[in-house]
N, C-alpha and C positions, 0 to 999 in steps of 0.2 A: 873416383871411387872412394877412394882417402875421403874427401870432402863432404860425401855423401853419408858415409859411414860417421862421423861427428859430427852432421846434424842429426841421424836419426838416435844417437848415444844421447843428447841434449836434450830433444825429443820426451826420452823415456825418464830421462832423472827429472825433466819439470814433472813430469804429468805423477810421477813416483812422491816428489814434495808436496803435492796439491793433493793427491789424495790421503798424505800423513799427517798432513794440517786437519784435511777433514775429521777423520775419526778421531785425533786428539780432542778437537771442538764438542763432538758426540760424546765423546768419555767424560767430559766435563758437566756438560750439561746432565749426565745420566748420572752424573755424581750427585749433584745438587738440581735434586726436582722441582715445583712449582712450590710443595706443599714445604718440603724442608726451609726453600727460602723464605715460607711464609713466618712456620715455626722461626727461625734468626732473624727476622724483624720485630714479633711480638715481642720477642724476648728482651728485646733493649728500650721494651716500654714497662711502666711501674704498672705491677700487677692493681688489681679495681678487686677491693677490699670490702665485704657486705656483712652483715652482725643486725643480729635480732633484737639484742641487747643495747637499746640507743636509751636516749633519755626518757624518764619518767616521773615527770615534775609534779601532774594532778593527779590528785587522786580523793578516794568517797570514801567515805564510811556509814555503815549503818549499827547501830548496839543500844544497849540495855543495861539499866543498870538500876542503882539505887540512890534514894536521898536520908542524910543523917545527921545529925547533931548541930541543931538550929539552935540560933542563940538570937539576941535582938539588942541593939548596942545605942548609943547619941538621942535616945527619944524622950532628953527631958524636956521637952516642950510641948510632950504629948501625951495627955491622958489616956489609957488605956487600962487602967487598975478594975477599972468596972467590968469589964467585959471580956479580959484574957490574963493569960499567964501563960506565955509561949515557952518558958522556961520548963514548966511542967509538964509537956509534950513534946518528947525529943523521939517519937516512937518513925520508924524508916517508914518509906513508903519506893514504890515502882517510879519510873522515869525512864526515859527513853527518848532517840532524836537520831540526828546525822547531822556529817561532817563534808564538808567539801573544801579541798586545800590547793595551793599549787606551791612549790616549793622550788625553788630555783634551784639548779645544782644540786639537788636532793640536801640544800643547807639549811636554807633560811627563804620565807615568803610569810602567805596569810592566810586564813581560815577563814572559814563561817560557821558556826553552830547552832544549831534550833535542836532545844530541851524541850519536850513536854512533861508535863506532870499531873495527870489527874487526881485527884484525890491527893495534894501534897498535904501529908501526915503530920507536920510541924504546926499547925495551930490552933492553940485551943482558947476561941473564940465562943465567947455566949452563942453571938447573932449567927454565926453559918448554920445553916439548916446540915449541911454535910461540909466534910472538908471539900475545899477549894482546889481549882484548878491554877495552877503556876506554869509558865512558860517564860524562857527565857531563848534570848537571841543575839548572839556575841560576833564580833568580829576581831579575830584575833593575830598576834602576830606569834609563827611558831619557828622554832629550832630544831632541829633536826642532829644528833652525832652519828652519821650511819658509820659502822662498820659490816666486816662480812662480805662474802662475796656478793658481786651485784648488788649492795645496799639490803643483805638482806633483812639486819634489826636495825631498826631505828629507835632509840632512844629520843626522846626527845620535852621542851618544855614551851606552852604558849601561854599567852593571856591576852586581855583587852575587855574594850568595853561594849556597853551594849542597851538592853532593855530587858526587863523582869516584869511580866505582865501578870495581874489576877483577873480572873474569871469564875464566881459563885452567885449562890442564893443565898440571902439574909432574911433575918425575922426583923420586921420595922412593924414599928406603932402606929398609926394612925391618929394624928393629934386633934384631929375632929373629934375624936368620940372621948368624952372623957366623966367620970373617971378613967384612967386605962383599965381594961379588960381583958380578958381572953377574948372578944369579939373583937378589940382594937389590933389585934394582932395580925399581921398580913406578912407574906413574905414579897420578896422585891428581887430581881437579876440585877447584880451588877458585876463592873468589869474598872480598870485603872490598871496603870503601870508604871515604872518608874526605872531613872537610870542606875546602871550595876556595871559591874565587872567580874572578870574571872580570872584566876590563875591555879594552872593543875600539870602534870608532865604523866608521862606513860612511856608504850614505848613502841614497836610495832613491828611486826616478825612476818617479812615476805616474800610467800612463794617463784618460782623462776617462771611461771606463766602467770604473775600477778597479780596473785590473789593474797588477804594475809590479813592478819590477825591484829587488831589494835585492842589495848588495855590505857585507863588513864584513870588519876585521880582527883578530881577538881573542885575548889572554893569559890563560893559566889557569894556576894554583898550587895545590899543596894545602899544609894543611899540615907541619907538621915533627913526626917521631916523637921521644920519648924513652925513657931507658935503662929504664922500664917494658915497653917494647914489644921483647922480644928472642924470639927462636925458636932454637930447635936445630936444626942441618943436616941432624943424623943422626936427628931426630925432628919432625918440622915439626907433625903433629897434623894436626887436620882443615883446616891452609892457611889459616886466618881470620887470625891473627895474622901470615901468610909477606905475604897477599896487603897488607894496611895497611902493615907495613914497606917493601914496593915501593913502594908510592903515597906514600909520606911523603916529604915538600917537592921532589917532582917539577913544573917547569915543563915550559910548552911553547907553542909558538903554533897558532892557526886559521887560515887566509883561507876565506869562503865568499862562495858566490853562488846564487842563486836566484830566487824567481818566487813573487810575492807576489796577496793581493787583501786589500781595505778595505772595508768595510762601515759 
């Protein structure tokens, strides 16, 4: 009986530890659920970081503006006393164009710019029936000093070279009919270009969705012709040759303003 009674005592304390083991294991596991253990895994990995606010290298512009105080400089190799005084016509005229840039690091990169100008108000030229159309076309290198949150103003200065195109109507004589007449008289389209540069700074103030505001002020030059480049009055030809002698070491100024976006 002794015997019997110590194993069934034995009996009951195993079966008493096997069931205190279990509910311990249960208590554990209800301590820490599937989702908790998932939460303490994410947690020892680096949070993934996202911002609206990434880079914004390119960007347009579209503006408006004015042309003023033409001057005409290195043309002593070229007669022009007969038929102009560009000096005595410094009156403004319209212009207008766009910009397209990429800037690296919002520091430093290059531009493009296309000026039109109809009716450019700086020449007073016998032979244009009206004033002339002028275009220019530049590729430039620009700077940028942003400060402000997210680069908001940009100051900045470019320049480089390029192409300064004319495009008018002239009054040409007709060297068949002569004496010259008012019958000899005919007009003629012509067009030439020649190479220029520019250099101008402004400055640029923009919005947190993009958008913004450019101002600048810019000098343009072409160069100077020589006594290679001469025309006849009474025979001008097909204008190629009239319209470059025009455009040779003509300066002038820009102011524009306009309305940009970045990308």
């Amino acid at each position: 009986m002794k015997l019997a009674g110590f194993v069934i005592t034995a009996l009951v304390v195993g079966l008493s530890g096997t069931a205190f083991a279990q509910a311990g294991s249960g208590q554990q596991a209800a301590a820490n659920p599937p989702a908790a253990q998932a939460a303490a895994t994410s947690s020892n990995q680096a949070p993934v970081v996202t911002s609206s606010d990434g880079p914004r290298n390119w960007m347009a512009t579209g503006y408006i503006g004015s042309n003023f105080s033409s001057t005409r400089t290195g043309t002593v190799d070229l007669d022009l006393s007969r038929i102009e005084n560009l000096d005595a016509n410094n009156s403004t005229s319209v212009n207008y164009g766009f910009q397209v840039a990429y800037v690296g690091r919002g520091v430093i990169g290059g531009e493009f710019l296309a000026d039109f100008s109809p009716g450019l108000g700086i020449f007073n030229n016998a032979l244009f029936t009206q004033a002339p159309d002028v275009n220019s076309y530049m590729f430039n290198l620009i700077a940028v000093a942003p400060f402000g949150h997210a680069h908001t103003y940009d100051p900045y200065l470019s320049g480089g070279i390029g192409s300064v195109s004319l495009k008018s109507t002239i009054f040409t004589v007709d060297p068949t009919v002569t004496p010259h007449t008012s019958t000899a008289i005919r007009t003629e389209d012509v067009s030439g270009s020649r190479f220029g540069w520019n250099l101008g700074g402004g400055f640029m103030a923009w919005s947190e969705k993009n958008w913004g505001f450019r101002a600048d002020v810019r000098y343009y030059a072409t160069t100077s012709g020589s006594n290679t480049e001469v025309f006849d009055i009474d025979n001008i030809g097909d204008g190629a040759v009239f319209s470059r002698v025009v455009l040779s070491g003509i300066s002038f100024w820009k102011v524009n303003a306009g309305m940009g976006f970045r990308w």
